[in-house]
N, C-alpha and C positions, 0 to 999 in steps of 0.2 A: 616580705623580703625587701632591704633596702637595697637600691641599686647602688652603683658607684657614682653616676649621676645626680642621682638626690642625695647622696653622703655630700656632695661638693655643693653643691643646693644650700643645703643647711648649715653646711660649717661657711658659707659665703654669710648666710643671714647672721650665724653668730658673730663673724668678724664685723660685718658691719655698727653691730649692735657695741661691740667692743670697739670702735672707731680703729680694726686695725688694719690701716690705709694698706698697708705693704701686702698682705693678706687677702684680703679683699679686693682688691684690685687683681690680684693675682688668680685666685678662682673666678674673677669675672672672665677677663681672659678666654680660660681654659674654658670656661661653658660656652663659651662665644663661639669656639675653637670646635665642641662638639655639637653645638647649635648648628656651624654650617657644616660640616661634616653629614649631619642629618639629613639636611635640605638640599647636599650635593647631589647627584645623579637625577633620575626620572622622577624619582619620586621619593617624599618625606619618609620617612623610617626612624624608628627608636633603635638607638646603637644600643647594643650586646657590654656589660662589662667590658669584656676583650676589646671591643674598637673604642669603647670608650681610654682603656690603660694603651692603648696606640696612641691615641690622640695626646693624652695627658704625656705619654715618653716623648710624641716628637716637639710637644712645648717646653720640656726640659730641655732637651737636645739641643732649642733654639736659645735659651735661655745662655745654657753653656758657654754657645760657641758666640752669640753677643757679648758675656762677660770676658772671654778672649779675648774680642777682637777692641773691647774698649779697651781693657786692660795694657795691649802694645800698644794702643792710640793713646794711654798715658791717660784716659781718662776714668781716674779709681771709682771716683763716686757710680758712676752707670755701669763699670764693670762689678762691686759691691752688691747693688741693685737687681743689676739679671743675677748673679749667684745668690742672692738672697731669695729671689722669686723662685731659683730655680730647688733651694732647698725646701720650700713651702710643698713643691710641686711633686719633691722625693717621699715625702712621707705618703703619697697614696702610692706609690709606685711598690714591686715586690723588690726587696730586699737584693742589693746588686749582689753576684758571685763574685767571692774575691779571684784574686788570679791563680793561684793555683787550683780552685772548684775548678774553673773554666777550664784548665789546664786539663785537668783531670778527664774533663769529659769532652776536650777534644782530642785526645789520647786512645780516648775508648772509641770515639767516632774515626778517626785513622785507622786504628786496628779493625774496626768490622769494615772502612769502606776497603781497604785490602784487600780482607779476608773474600771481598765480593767481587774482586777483580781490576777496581779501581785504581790507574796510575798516570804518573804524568801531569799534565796539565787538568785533564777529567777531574783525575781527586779532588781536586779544589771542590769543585761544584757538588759532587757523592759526599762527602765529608760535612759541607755546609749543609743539606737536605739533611742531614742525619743529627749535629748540632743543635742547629736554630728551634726547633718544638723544643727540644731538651732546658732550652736558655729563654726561651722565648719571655721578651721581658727585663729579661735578668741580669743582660748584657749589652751592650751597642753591638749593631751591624758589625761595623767598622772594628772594634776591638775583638770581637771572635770572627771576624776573617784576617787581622794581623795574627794571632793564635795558632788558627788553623794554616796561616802560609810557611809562620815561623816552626809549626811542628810538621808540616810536609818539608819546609824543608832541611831536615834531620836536625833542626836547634830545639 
């Protein structure tokens, strides 16, 4: 069984082999990213898929919000660059939920956290526990708890 780690392993060796800098540079990166991720804590450990598509989501994340922030700094070329690196980084990732999927299944998580007693300011937190496995992946933090506020609060 290939991991997601040696899928990134190999398609690094093919980019290289194919001189393709932008690519290549970019899964080195990302192994770097799960390289020390490995060797953080007490002791070395092989990441799991799942910490590995953690690791690869918050390099994209990073990648995003760099291509932002060059972008209002008026610098296109490195704003270009991080979204270019960051669309390398999408295709290992699972396929985002458009906004009404998410919609949908924060809909359904309102309705049971309800149904369980949940109100108020609580909700937030019972609604999120109930979401996030559901999304996990699939969606930013951040964009299914705008969701989840804007559907607690009656929008």
């Amino acid at each position: 069984m290939t991991t997601l780690k040696s899928k990134l392993q190999d398609d690094l060796n093919a980019a290289i082999k194919e001189r393709d800098e932008l690519r290549s540079s970019t899964l080195r990166l990302t192994l770097a990213a799960i390289t020390k991720e490995e060797v953080a804590g007490k002791e070395k450990r092989e990441l799991s898929d799942e910490d590995v598509l953690k690791v690869i989501t918050r390099e994209a994340k990073k990648r995003r919000e760099a291509a932002e922030a060059f972008a209002q700094g008026g610098r296109t070329e490195q704003a270009e660059r991080e979204k270019a690196e960051g669309e390398v980084l999408a295709q290992y990732l699972p396929k985002q939920l458009s906004d009404d999927e998410l919609n949908a299944i924060v809909a359904q998580a309102v309705k049971e956290a309800k149904a369980a007693g949940a109100e108020g300011p609580r909700a937030m937190g019972a609604v999120m526990k109930i979401v996030n496995p559901k999304v996990a992946g699939q969606a930013e933090g951040g964009r299914v708890a705008a969701a989840v506020k804007k559907m607690l609060a009656g929008g």
